[in-house]
DRENDO-1510 file (C-alpha; in Angstrom, 1 decimal, always signed):
<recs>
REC; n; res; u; v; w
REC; 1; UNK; +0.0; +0.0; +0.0 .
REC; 2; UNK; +1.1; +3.3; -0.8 .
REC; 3; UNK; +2.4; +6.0; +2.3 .
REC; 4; UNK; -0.4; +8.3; +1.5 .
REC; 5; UNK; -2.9; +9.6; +4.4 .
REC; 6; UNK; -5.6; +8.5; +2.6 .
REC; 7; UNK; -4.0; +4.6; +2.9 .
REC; 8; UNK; -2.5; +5.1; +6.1 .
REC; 9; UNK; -4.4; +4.0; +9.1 .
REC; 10; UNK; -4.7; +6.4; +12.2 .
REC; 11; UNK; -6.5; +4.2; +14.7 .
REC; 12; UNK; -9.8; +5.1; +13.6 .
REC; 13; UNK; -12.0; +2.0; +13.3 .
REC; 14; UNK; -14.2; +0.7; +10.3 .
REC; 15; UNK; -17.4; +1.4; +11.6 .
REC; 16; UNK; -15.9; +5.7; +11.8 .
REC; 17; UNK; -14.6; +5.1; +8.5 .
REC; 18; UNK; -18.1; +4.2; +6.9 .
REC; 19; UNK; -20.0; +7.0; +9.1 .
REC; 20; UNK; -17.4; +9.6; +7.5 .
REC; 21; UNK; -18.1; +8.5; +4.3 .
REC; 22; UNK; -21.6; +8.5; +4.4 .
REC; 23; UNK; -21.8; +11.9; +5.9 .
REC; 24; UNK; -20.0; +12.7; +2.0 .
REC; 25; UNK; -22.9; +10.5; +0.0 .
REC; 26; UNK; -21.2; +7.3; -0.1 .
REC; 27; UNK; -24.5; +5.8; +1.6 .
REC; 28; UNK; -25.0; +2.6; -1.3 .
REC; 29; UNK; -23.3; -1.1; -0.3 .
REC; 30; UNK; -21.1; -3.0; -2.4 .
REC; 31; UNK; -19.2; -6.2; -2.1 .
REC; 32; UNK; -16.8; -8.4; -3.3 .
REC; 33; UNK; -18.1; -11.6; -5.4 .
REC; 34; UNK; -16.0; -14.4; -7.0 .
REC; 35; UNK; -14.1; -13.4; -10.4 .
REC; 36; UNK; -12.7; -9.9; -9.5 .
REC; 37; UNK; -16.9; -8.2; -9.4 .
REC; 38; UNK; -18.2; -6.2; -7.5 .
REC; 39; UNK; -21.6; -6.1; -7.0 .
REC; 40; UNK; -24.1; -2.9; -5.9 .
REC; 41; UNK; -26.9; -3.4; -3.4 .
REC; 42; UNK; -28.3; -0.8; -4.8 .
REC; 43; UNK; -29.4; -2.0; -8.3 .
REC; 44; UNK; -28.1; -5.8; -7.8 .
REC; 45; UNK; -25.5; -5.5; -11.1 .
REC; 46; UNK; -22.1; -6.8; -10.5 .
REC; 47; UNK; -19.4; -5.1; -12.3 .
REC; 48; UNK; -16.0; -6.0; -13.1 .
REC; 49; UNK; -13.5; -4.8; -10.5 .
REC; 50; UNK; -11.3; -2.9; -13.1 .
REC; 51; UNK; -14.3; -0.9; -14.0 .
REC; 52; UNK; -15.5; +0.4; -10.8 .
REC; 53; UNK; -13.1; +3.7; -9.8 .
REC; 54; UNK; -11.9; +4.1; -6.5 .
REC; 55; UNK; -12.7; +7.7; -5.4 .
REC; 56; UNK; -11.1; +7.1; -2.0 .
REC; 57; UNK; -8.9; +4.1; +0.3 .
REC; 58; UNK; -8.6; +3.9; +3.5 .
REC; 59; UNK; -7.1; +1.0; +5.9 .
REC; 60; UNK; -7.5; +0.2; +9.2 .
REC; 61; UNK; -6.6; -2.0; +12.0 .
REC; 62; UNK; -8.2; -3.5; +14.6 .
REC; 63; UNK; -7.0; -1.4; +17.9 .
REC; 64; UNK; -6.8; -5.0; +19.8 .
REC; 65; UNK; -5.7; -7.1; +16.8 .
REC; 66; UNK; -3.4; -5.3; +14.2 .
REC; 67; UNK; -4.2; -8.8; +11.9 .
REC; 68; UNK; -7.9; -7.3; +11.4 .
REC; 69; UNK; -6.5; -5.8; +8.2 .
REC; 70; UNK; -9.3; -4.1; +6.5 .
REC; 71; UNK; -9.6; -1.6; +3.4 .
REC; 72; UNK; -13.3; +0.6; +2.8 .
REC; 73; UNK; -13.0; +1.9; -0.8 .
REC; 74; UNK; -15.6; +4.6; -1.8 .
REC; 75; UNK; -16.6; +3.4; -5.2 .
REC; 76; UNK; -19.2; +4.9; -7.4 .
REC; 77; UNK; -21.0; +1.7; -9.5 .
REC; 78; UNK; -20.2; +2.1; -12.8 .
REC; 79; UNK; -23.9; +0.4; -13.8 .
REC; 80; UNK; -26.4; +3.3; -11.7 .
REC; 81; UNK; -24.0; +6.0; -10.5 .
REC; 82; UNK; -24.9; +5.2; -6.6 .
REC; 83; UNK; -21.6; +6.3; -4.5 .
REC; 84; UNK; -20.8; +3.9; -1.8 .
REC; 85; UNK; -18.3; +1.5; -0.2 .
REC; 86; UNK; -17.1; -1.9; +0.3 .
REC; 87; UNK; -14.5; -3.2; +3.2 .
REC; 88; UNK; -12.6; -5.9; +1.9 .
REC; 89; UNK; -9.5; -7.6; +4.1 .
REC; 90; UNK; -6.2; -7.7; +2.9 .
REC; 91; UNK; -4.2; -9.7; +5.2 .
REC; 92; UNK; -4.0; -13.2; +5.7 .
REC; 93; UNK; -7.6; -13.4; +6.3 .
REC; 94; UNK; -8.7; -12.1; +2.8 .
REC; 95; UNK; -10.8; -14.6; +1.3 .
REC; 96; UNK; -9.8; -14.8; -2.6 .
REC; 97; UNK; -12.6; -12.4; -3.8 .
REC; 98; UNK; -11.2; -9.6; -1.8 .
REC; 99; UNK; -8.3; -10.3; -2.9 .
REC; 100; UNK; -8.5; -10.2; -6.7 .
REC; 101; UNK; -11.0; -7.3; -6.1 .
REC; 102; UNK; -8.7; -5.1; -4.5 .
REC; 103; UNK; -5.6; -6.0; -7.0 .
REC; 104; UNK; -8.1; -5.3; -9.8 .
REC; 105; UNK; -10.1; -2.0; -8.2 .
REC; 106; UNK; -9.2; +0.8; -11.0 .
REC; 107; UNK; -7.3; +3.7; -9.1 .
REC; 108; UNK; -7.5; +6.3; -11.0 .
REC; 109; UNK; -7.3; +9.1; -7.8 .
</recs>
């Protein structure tokens, strides 16, 4: 991960990370699915990782456990235009669809 604040983690926990991004619109749900999509709860398309831009990444770690490894990526879906996010691990508990996601995940910021 790159040394930028907007990767870096300051102790500030998922659930703070969401609320922020909410408060800016990012209010839709997305997730991870099996061959590098991510799907909108909004309008139940999947789109393929590399299409969806990420807008904004943050990681955190859990303040008990530093192994919770978790990204939230603001996304905007690329199929309706609904701004939201999706957490995905990263560490040795990422299941395979988080990982391909995030290595695919167009950054384009």
């Amino acid at each position: 991960m790159a040394s930028t604040p907007e990767y870096a983690s300051d102790g500030t926990t998922l659930v703070e990370v969401i609320r922020r991004l909410e408060q800016d619109g990012y209010v839709g749900q997305m997730a991870a699915n099996e061959g590098g999509v991510i799907r909108c709860f909004t309008c139940r398309q999947d789109s393929l990782a590399s299409d969806v831009h990420i807008q904004l990444l943050r990681r955190t770690e859990g303040a008990s456990d530093p192994a919770d490894m978790v990204v939230v990526a603001a996304l905007i879906c690329p199929s309706c235009g609904t701004k939201g996010t999706v957490a995905l691990k990263y560490g040795p508990e990422a299941s395979p669809e988080e990982v391909e996601a995030l290595q695919r995940l167009d950054d384009r910021r």
